[in-house]
N, C-alpha and C positions, 0 to 999 in steps of 0.2 A: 504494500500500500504506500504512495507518496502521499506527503502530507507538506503542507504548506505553514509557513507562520503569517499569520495575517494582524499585525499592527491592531490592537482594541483602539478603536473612536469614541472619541466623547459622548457621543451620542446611542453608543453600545455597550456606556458601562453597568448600566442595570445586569445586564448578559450574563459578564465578566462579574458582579456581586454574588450571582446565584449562584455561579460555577463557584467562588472562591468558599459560599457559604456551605456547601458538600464538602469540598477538599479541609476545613476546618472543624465539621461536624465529624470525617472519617478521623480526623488525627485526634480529635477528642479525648480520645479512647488514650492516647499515650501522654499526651502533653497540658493535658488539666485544661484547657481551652472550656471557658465557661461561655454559655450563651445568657443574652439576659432577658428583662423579662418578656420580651416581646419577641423571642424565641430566635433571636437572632447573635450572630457570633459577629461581635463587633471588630472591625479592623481600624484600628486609627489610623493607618496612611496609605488609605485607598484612595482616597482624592488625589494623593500625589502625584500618582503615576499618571494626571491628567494636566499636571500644572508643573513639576516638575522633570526637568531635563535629563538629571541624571537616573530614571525611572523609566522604563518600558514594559508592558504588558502587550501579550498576544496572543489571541486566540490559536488553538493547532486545529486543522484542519485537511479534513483527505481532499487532496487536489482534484481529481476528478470528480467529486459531486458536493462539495464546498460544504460536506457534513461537520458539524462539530465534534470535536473528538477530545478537547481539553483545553489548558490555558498554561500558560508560563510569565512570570512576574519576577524580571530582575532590576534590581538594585547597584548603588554603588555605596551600600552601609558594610563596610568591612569591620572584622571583628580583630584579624588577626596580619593584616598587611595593611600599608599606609593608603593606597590607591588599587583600582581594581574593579572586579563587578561581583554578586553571587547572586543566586539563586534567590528569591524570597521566597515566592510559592510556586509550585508544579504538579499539575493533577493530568491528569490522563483519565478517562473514566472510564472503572471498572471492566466493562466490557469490552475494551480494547488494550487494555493490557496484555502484557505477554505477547504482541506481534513485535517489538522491538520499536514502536510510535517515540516511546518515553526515550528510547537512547539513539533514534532520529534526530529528535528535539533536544534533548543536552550537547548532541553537537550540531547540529545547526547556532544553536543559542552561543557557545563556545568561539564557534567559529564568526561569526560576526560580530565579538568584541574582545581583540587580543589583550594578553596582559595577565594579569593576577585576578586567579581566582578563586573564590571561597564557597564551596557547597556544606552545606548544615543538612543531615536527613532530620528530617522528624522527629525531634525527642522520643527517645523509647520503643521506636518503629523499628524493628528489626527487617524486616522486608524493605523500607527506606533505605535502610543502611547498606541493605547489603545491593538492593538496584545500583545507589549514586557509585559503591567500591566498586562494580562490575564493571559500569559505562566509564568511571573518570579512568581505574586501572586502563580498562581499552584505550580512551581517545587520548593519555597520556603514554603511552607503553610503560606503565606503571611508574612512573616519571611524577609523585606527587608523593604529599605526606598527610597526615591524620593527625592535627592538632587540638587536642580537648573535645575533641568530636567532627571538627570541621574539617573536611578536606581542601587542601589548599594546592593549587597547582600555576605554572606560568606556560600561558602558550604561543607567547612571541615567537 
């Protein structure tokens, strides 16, 4: 399956909330993410990625019938290098896991912003942890390291 990244618009971020409000209700389960009372899991810097520059969101998408198929949301909040990008959320839904979509889209994502980078799995996710060690081991030829949890890699 090709899949595409297509740039979230302002005008699509409702889209882009629902999908991120699944991928925070699935991690729930490990990382204490509380919803409140209006049953929703709040994200404090989702407007950003509409206002701010160093923030991109995009929807993933199978190229031939412009299905949705997930979202990817990165950042330049590093934890553990001075400059760089990482991950902030990444879902793929459920039903299209396991075709290999998810480590399409970490190199695709990779691949159009060289530099230092930082992936964090999902607190407590053990299926997280061991997806992001499979795809960065491949896209680095194991060329990375595992600081406090975060993987850190350069791909100038």
């Amino acid at each position: 399956m090709e899949i595409i990244l297509d740039r979230v618009k302002e005008e699509k971020k409702d889209v882009l909330y629902r999908l991120l409000e699944y991928s925070l209700f699935e991690e729930s389960l490990n990382d204490g993410n509380e919803m409140n009372n209006d049953a929703i899991f709040e994200y404090k810097y989702f407007d950003l990625y509409f206002t701010d520059n160093e923030r991109d969101a995009f929807f993933v998408r199978e190229k031939e019938t412009n299905k949705l198929l997930g979202f990817v949301m990165i950042n330049t909040y590093m934890q553990k290098c001075n400059e760089g990008h990482s991950i902030a959320e990444f879902m793929i839904i459920p039903k299209y896991r396991r075709n290999k979509i998810g480590k399409k889209v970490a190199f695709e994502c990779f691949d159009m912003y060289k530099g230092n980078w930082e992936v964090s799995p999902s607190y407590g996710s053990d299926s997280a942890y061991n997806f992001w060690k499979k795809v960065i081991d491949e896209y680095t030829n194991d060329d990375n390291k595992l600081n406090d949890g975060i993987f850190i890699f350069n791909n100038k």
